[in-house]
VOGU-3710 file (C-alpha; in Angstrom, 3 decimals, decimal comma):
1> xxxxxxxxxx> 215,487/286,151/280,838  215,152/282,862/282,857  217,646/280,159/282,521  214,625/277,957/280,787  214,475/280,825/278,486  218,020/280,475/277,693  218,538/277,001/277,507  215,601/276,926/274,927  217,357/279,049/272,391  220,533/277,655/272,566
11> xxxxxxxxxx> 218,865/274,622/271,688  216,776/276,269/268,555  220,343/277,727/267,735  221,990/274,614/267,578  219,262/273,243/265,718  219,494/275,827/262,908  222,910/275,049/262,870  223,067/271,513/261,912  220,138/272,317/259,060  222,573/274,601/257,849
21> xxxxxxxxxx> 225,939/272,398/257,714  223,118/269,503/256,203  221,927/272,041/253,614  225,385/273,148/252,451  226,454/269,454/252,540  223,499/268,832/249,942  223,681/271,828/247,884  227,113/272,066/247,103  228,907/269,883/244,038  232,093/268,130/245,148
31> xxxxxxxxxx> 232,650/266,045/242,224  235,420/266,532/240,211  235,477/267,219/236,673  236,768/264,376/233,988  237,296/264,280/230,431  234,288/262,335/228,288  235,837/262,094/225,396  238,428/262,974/222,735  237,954/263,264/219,392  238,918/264,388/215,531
41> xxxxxxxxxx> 236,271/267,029/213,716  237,743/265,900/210,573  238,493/261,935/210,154  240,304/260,064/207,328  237,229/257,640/207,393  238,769/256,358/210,827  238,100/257,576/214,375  242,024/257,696/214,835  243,062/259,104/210,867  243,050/263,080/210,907
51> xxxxxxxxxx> 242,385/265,552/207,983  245,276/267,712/207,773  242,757/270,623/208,686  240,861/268,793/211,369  240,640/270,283/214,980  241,158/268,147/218,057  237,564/268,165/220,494  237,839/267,549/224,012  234,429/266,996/225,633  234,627/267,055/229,340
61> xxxxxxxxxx> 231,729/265,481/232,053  230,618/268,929/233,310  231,732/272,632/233,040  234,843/272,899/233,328  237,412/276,354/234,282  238,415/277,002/230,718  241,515/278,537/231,467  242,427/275,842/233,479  241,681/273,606/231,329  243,385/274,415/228,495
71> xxxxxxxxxx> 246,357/274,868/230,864  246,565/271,453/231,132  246,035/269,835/227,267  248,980/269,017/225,172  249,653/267,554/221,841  252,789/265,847/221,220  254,408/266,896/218,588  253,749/270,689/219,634  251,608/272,133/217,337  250,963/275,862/217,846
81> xxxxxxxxxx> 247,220/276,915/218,233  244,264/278,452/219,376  241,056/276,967/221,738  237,501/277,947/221,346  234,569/276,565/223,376  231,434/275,331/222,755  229,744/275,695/226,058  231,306/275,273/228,930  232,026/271,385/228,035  233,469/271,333/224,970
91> xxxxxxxxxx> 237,214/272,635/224,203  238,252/272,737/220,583  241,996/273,173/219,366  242,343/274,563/216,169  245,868/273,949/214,971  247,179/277,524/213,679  248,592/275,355/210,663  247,603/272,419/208,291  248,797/269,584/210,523  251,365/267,468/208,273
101> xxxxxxxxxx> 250,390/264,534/206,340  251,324/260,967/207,852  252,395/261,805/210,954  250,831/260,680/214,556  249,909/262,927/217,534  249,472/262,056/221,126  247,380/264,462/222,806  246,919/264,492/226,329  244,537/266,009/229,367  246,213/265,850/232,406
111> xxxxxxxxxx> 244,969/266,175/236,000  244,713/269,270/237,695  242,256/271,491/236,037  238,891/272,181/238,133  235,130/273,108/237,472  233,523/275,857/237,576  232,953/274,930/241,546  236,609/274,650/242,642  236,787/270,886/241,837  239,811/269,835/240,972
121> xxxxxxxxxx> 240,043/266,990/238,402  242,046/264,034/240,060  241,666/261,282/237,247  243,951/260,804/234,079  245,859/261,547/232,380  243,517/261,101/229,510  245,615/260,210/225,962  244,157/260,192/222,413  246,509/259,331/219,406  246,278/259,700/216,376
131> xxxxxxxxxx> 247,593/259,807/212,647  247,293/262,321/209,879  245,888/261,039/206,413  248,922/260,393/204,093  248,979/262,301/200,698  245,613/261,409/198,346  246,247/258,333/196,450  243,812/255,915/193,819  242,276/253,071/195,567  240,412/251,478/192,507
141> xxxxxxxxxx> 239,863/251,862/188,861  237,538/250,572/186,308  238,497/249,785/184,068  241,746/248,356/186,051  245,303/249,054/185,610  246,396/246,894/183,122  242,710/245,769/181,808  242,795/244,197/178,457  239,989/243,873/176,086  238,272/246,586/177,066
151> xxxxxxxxxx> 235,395/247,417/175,475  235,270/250,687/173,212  232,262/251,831/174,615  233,024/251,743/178,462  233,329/254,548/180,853  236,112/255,116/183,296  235,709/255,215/186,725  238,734/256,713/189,453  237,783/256,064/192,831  240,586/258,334/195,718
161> xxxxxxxxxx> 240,853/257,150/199,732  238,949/260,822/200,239  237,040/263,523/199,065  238,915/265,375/196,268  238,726/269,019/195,237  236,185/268,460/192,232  237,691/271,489/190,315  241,638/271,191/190,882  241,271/267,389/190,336  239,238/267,358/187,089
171> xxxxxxxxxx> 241,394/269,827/185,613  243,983/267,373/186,501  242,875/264,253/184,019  243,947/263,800/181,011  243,599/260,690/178,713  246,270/259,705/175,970  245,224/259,089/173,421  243,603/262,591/173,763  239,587/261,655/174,241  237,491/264,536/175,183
181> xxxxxxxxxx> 235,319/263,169/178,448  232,193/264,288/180,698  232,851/263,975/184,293  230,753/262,959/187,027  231,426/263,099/190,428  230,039/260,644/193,429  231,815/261,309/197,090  235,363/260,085/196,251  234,597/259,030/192,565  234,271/260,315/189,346
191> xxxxxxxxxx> 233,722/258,362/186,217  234,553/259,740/182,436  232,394/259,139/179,808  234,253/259,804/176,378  232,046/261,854/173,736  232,771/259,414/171,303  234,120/255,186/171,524  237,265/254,530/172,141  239,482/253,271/169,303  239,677/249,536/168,636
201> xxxxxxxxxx> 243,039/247,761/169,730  244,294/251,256/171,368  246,416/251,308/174,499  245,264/254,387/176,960  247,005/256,122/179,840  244,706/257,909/181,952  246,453/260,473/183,721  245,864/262,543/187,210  248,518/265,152/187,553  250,282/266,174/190,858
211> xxxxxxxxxx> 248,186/269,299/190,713  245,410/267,508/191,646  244,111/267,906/195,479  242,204/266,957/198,220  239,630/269,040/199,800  242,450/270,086/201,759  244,534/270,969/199,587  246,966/267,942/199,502  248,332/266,719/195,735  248,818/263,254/195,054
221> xxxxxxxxxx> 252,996/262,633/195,856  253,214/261,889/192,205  250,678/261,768/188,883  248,737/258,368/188,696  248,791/256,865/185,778  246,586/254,058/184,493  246,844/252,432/180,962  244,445/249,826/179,622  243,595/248,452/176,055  240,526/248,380/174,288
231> xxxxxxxxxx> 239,412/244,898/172,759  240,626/244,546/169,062  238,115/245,263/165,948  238,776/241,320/164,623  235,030/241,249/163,230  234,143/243,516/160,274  230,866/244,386/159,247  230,933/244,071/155,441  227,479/245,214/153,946  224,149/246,434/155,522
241> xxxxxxxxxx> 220,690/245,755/153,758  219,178/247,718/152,996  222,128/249,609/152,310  222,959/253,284/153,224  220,619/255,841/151,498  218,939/253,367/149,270  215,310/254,087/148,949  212,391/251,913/147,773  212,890/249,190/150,383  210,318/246,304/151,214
251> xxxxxxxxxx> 207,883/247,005/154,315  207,929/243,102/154,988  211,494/243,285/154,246  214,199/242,394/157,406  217,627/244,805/157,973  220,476/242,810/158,347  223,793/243,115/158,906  226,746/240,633/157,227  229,799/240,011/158,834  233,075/238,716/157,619
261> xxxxxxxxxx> 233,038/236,029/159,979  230,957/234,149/162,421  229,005/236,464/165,351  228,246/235,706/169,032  224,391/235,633/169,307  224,589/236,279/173,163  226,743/239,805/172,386  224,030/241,463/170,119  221,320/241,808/172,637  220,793/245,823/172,735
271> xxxxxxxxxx> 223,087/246,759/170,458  220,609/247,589/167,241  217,946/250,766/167,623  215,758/251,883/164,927  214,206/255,007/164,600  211,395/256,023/164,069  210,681/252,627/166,860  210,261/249,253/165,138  209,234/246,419/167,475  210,887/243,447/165,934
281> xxxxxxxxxx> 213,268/240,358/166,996  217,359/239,995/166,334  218,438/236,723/165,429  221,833/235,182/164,288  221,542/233,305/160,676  223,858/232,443/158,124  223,551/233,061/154,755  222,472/230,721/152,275  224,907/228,739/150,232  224,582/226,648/147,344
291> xxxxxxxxxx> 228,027/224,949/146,989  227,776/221,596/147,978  228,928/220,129/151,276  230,054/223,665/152,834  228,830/224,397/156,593  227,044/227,456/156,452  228,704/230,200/159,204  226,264/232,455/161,205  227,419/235,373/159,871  224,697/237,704/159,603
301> xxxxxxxxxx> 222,810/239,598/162,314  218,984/239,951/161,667  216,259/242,355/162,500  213,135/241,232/161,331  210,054/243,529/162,492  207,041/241,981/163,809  205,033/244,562/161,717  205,345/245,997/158,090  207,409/248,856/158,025  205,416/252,281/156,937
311> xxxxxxxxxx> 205,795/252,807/153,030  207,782/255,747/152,169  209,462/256,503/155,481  212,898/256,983/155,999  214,252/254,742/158,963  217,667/255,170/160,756  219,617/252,243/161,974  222,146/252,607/165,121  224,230/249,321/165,364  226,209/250,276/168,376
321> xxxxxxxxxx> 229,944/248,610/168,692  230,476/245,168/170,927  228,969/242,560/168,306  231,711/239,743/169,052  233,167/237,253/167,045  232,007/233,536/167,794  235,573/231,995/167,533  237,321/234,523/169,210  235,539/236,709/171,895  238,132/239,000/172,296
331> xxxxxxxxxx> 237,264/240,493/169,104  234,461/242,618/168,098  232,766/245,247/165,520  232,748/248,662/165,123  229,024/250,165/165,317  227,807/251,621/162,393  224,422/254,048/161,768  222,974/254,042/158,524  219,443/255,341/157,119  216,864/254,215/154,091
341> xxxxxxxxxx> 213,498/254,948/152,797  210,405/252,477/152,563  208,872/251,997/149,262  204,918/251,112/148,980  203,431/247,741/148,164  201,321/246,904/145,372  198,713/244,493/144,154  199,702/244,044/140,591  202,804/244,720/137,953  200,740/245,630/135,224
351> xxxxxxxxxx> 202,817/247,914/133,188  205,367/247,827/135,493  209,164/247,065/134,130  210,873/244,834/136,114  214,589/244,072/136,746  217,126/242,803/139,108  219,269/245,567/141,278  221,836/245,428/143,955  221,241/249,059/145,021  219,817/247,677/148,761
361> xxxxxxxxxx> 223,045/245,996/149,407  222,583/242,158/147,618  220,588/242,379/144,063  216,821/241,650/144,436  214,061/242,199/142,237  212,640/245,022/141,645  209,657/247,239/139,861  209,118/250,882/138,597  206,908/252,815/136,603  207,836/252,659/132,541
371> xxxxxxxxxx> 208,997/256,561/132,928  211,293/254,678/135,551  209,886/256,401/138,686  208,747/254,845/141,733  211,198/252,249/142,152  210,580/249,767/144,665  212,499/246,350/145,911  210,263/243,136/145,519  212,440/240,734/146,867  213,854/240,190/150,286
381> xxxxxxxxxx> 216,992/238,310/149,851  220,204/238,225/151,748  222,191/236,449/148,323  221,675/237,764/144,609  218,560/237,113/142,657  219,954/235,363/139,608  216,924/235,108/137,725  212,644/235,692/138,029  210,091/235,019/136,281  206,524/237,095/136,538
391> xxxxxxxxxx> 202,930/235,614/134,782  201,599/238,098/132,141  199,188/239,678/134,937  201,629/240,573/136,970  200,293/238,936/140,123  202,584/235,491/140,442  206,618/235,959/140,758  208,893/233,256/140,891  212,336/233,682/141,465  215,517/232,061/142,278
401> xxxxxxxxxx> 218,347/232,933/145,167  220,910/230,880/146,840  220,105/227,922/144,641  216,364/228,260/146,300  213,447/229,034/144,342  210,523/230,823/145,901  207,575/231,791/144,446  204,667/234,557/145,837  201,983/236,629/144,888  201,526/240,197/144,667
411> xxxxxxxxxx> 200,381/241,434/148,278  201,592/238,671/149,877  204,185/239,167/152,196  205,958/235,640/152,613  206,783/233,653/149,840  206,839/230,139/149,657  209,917/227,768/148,733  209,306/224,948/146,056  213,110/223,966/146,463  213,292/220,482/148,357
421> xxxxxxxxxx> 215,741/220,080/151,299  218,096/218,193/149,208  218,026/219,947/146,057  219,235/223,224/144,627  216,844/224,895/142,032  217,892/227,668/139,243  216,750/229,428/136,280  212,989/229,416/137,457  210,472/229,607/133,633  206,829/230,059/134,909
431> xxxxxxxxxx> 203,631/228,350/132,952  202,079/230,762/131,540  198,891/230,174/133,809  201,268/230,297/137,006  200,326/226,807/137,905  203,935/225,279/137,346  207,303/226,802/137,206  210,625/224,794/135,338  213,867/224,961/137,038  216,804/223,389/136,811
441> xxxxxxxxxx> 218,407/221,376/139,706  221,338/219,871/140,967  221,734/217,394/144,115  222,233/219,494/147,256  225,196/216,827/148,634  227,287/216,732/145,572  226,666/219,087/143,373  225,306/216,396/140,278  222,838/217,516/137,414  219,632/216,286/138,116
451> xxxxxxxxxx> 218,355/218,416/135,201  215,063/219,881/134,592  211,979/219,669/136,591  208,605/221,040/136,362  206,973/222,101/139,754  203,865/222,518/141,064  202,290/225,930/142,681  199,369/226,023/144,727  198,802/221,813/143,972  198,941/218,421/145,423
461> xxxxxxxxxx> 200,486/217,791/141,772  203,793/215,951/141,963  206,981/217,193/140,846  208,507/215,503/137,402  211,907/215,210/136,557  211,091/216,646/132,443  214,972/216,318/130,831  217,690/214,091/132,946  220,395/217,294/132,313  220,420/220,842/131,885
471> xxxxxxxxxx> 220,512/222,461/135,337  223,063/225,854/136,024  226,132/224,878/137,968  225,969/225,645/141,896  227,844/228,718/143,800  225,026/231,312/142,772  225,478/232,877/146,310  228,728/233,713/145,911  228,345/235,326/142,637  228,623/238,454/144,016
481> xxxxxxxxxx> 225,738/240,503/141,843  224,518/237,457/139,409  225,089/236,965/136,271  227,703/239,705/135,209  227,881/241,721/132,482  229,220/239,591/129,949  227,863/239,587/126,398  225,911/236,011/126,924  223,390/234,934/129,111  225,372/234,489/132,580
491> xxxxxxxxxx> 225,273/230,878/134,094  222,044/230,962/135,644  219,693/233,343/133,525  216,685/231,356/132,874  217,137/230,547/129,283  214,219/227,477/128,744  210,800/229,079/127,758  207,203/227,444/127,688  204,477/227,890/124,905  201,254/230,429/125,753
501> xxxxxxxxxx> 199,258/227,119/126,031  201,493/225,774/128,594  202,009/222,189/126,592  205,356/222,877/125,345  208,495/223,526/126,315  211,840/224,238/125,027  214,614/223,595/127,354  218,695/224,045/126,694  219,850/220,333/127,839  223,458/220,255/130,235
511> xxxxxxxxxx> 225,367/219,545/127,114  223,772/222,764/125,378  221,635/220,574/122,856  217,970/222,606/122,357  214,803/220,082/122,925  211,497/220,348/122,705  209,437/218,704/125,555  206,045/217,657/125,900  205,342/219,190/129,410  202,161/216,282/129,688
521> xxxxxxxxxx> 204,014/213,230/128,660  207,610/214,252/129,206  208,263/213,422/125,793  211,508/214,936/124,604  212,412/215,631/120,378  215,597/217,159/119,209  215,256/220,351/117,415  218,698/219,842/115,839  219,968/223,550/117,423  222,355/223,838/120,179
531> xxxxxxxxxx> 224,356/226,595/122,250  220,890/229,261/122,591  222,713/232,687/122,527  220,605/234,966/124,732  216,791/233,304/126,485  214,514/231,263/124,535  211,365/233,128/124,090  207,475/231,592/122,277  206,471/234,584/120,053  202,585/233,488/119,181
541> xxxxxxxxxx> 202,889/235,598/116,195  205,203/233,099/114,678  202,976/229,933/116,618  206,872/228,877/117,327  210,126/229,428/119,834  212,180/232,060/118,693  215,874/231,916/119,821  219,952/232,487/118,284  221,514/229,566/118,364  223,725/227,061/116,406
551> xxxxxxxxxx> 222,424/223,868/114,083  224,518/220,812/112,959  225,903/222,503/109,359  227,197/226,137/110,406  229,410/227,490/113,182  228,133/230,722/113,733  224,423/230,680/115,707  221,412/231,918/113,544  217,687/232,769/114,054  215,417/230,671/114,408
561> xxxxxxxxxx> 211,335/229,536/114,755  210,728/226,100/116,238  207,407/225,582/115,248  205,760/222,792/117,932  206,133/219,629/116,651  207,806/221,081/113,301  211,292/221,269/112,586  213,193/224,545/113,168  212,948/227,779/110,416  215,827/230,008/110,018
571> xxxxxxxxxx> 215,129/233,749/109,992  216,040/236,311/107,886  217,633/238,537/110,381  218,726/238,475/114,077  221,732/238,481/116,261  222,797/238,022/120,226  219,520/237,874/122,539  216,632/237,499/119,910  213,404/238,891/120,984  210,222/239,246/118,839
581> xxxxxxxxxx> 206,976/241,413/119,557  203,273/240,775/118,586  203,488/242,792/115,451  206,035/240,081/114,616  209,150/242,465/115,037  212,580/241,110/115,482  214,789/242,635/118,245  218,514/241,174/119,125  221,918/242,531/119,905  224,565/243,553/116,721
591> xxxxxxxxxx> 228,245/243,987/116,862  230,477/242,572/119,612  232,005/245,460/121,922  229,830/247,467/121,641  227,004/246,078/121,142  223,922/247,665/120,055  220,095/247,067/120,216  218,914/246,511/116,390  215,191/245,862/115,437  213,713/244,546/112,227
601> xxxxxxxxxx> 210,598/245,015/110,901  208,850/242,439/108,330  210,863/242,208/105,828  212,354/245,941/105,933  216,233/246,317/107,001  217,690/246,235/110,398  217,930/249,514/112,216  220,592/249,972/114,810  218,383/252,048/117,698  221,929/253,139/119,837
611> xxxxxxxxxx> 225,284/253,991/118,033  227,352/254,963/121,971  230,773/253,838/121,373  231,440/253,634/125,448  228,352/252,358/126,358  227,450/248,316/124,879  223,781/247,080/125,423  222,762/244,230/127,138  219,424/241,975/127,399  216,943/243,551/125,549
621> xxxxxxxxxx> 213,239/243,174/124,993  210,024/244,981/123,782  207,167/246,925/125,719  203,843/245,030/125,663  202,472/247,539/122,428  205,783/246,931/120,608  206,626/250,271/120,119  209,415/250,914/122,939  212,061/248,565/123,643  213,659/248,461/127,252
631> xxxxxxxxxx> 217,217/247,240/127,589  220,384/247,258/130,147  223,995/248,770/129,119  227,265/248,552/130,728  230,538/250,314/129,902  232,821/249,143/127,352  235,725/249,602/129,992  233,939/247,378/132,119  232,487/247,910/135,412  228,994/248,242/137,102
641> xxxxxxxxxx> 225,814/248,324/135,192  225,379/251,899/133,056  221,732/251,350/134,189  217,936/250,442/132,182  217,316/252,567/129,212  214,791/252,667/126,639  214,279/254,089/123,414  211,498/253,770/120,396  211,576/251,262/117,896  212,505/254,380/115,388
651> xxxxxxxxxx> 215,383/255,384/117,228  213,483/257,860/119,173  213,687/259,007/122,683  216,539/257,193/124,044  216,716/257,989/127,558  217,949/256,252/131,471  215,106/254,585/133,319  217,461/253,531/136,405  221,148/254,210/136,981  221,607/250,626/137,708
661> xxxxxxxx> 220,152/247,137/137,137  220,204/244,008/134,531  217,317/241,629/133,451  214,582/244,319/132,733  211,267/243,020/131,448  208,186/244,685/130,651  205,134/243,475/132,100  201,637/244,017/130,054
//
């Protein structure tokens, strides 16, 4: 081989030399290894707050010698453990125990370890602290510890600092006062819904137990207690109309609700469901009041529906609780669910027998078939009916409420009020034609005796003061149910009474003097009677007024005809509420306690139609044919109305038409 041969390879040698050390200089990593990042698997809702069961993760900037590795990590205090990997990156320490609660670790990554390539790592040490949750605790409640006024219908909420064990922890609540409760969790909350309200004015401890847990198994260092108080039951509701179970209620009629003292319109929203679905508005009234000078108090909540109610349907009423009192917010009602049944409107009362009833909660007027089925409520008023008056065809009612009196016809559905603003109107006594209605009326600011007036219906006729006294005293709406059971007319029965022809009438004056009044001219002629015991009625048999009262020369009342424009005849018979029919048969009330319905034919002898010794009869009158007679009774030991009853003018058939009412009348 020459020497140029020679020289030439050495030189390609060399060459392949330096590629080489250039290659492995470029290939090979020399960069050491570093830790990333360390972290908690498990947090306390902070990077640096550690589950008791959370593992430690130590992410590292390349692959990393594992044995090495975990050669140099420590935790401080020692905690014994194991390491797993997830890939060559990623060492995780698993503590062999639950780590304690409240305690901090330092754990550190020192220097020294190397990659996969030899590299040794040269930065750190690399330190993470951090501290272990402390035992669960409650952050918040609602309501709050020590709420007061709490309404009965609320839920209760428990909110922890973590997730809780739902199982352990629910079986760790308890409420005392016991209240059974549905739970429902959301992350760290649950909130307890009580199957039924709470009580009123009741202080409750809601209770969490030291057995309940975390999701790692750590129990509260001692039971959590919170106590609150529910707001107090200061507002009672008093009556509901219509009233629980009642049936035959108006379809135009409004349910309403009377409190015993004045209600917070802004608390009722929402609180009043009706089923089957009524669309409708709530309102706050007051009742009506007829005592002069008083300030009325909303009192009464109001659902009136927009549409008429289907007749014969039963309809269910949820007042829930949280109606508040006006004057005092803090207090508030108890809800109350109640049901009633519809009745069906009609045209006419032809053959219908009327009465007043306070089975729907307040007494209104009602109608029912003479066999006394099919009852059904005619009125819609929130104070008693005292007294009504109904035209012979059965299609005009007047009647009187609150010291109001209203007036409609049959299928109408609103009546109208002939009361002034400054008046109060009683003892409405119809026209026979229905074109004018008497009353009697008292000024609305102080209560004086303006006496008796004759109003218009339908008209641009003016009213006319007829008789300067005579009107009932005020306070009707307080009465209660009316006109009681006493063995007189009560204080605002409509007594006065106008002829068929509608010229006459004859009206009781405020001193209890009888007159007879020229309804045209306002004329006015003593009749020489006084002190009417039981209504004045015209009997066009007789072509006079028929009524019991007293004249100048005797002490004890007598019957009599007041012939128009004639002075007065005494009858032969009669007695306590004198009635006559067409046939020109007497009907009244004999005895004193008991009393009983007697009729008198012509000139034959009375005949006493009942002969009950516990039950005494009350207001009666006769069927349009003459041949029935429909009355009310009450117990002699007192107490409610014993109900309408009829019987036959011979004593016949005696037998209950209602179990309640007073003022019956039979309509032709």
């Amino acid at each position: 081989m020459s020497r140029r041969t020679v020289e030439l390879v050495g030189r390609i040698v060399a060459v392949v030399a330096l590629l080489l050390i250039l290659a492995n200089a470029t290939l090979v990593d020399r960069v050491p290894p570093a830790v990333q990042g360390i972290s908690l698997s498990r947090t306390g809702g902070d990077a640096h707050v550690g589950l008791t069961h959370a593992t430690v993760d130590v992410q590292f900037t390349k692959a990393v010698d594992q044995a090495s590795a975990q050669l140099h990590f420590r935790i401080v205090p020692n905690v014994a453990g194991t390491f797993s990997w997830d890939g060559g990156r990623t060492m995780i320490f698993t503590p062999a125990q639950k780590l304690p609660v409240a305690t901090q670790f330092v754990v550190t990554v020192s220097p020294g370890y190397h990659d996969v390539d030899g590299n040794v790592a040269t930065q750190g040490p690399t330190s993470f602290t951090f501290q272990t949750v402390s035992l669960p605790m409650l952050v918040s409640s609602s309501p709050a510890a020590g709420a007061t006024d709490v309404p009965v219908g609320a839920t209760i909420t428990l909110t922890f600092d973590r997730l809780m064990d739902v199982g352990a922890t629910q079986a760790a609540i308890g409420i005392v006062p016991t209240v059974p409760f549905r739970a429902a969790w959301s992350g760290s909350s649950v909130t307890l819904t009580p199957l039924s309200p709470l009580s009123f004015g009741t202080t409750y401890a809601v209770t969490v137990s030291d057995q309940a847990a975390d999701t790692d198994g750590n129990s509260p260092a001692a039971p959590i207690v919170v106590q609150f108080s529910t707001v107090s039951a200061g507002l009672g509701l008093v009556r509901v109309v219509p009233a629980d179970g009642s049936a035959g209620a108006p379809v135009y009629g409004a349910i309403a609700m009377l409190f015993d003292g004045p209600v917070d319109p802004t608390s009722v929203d929402g609180l009043v469901q009706i089923t089957p679905p009524t669309p409708g508005q709530l309102r706050v009234e007051a009742l009506p009041d007829d005592v002069p000078g008083a300030t009325p108090v909303p009192s009464v909540l109001v659902f009136q529906p927009s549409q008429p109610l289907a007749p014969h349907t039963t309809y269910t009423v949820e007042l829930a609780d949280g109606v508040r009192r006006a004057d005092d917010p803090r207090e508030v009602a108890a809800g109350r669910t109640w049901s009633f049944t519809t009745g069906a409107p009609t045209d006419t009362l032809q053959n219908q027998v009327v009465f007043l009833s306070a089975r729907s909660g307040v007494q209104n007027l009602w109608a029912m078939n003479p066999d006394g089925t099919n009852p059904r409520q005619l009125t819609d008023e929130l104070v008693p009916v005292t007294a009504y008056d109904v035209t012979a065809d059965g299609r005009r009612v007047v009647y009187a409420a609150g010291g109001v009196v209203s007036t409609f016809r049959m299928g109408d559905a609103t009546p109208t009020v002939l009361t002034p603003a400054g008046a109060f109107d009683y003892a409405p006594r119809l026209v026979p034609d229905g074109s004018a209605v008497l009353v009697g009326r008292r000024d609305r600011a102080t209560g004086g005796d303006e006496g008796v007036w004759l109003l218009p219906i339908d008209s641009s006729a003016q009213p006319r003061q007829i008789l300067a006294t005579g009107a009932p005293p005020t306070g009707s709406a307080a009465s209660g149910t009316g006109n009681g059971d006493s063995l007189t007319p009560g204080p605002w029965t409509s007594v006065d009474a106008v002829s068929t022809d509608g010229s006459t009438a004859l009206v009781r004056t405020g001193g209890g003097s009888i007159v007879e009044v020229d309804l045209a001219t306002g004329a006015a002629s003593a009749t020489g009677l006084h002190d009417p015991v039981g209504p004045i009625q015209w009997s066009d048999r007789e072509q006079g007024f028929v009524v019991e009262a007293q004249d100048g020369l005797h002490t004890t009342p007598a019957a009599w005809v007041v012939p128009i424009g004639a002075p007065p005849r005494q009858l032969s018979g009669g007695g306590a509420w004198l009635a006559a029919s067409s046939q020109g048969a007497l009907l009244w009330l004999s005895g004193t306690d008991p009393q009983h319905v007697t009729v008198q034919s012509g000139s034959g002898a009375p005949l006493a139609l009942t002969t009950s010794a516990i039950l005494s009869d009350r207001e009666p009158s006769f069927s349009p044919a003459g041949d029935l007679v429909v009355f009310a009774r009450v117990p002699t030991s007192g107490g409610a109305s014993a109900g309408i009853w009829e019987v036959r003018t011979d004593g016949r058939d005696l037998g209950q038409l209602s179990p309640d009412g007073t003022q019956p009348r039979w309509l032709p």
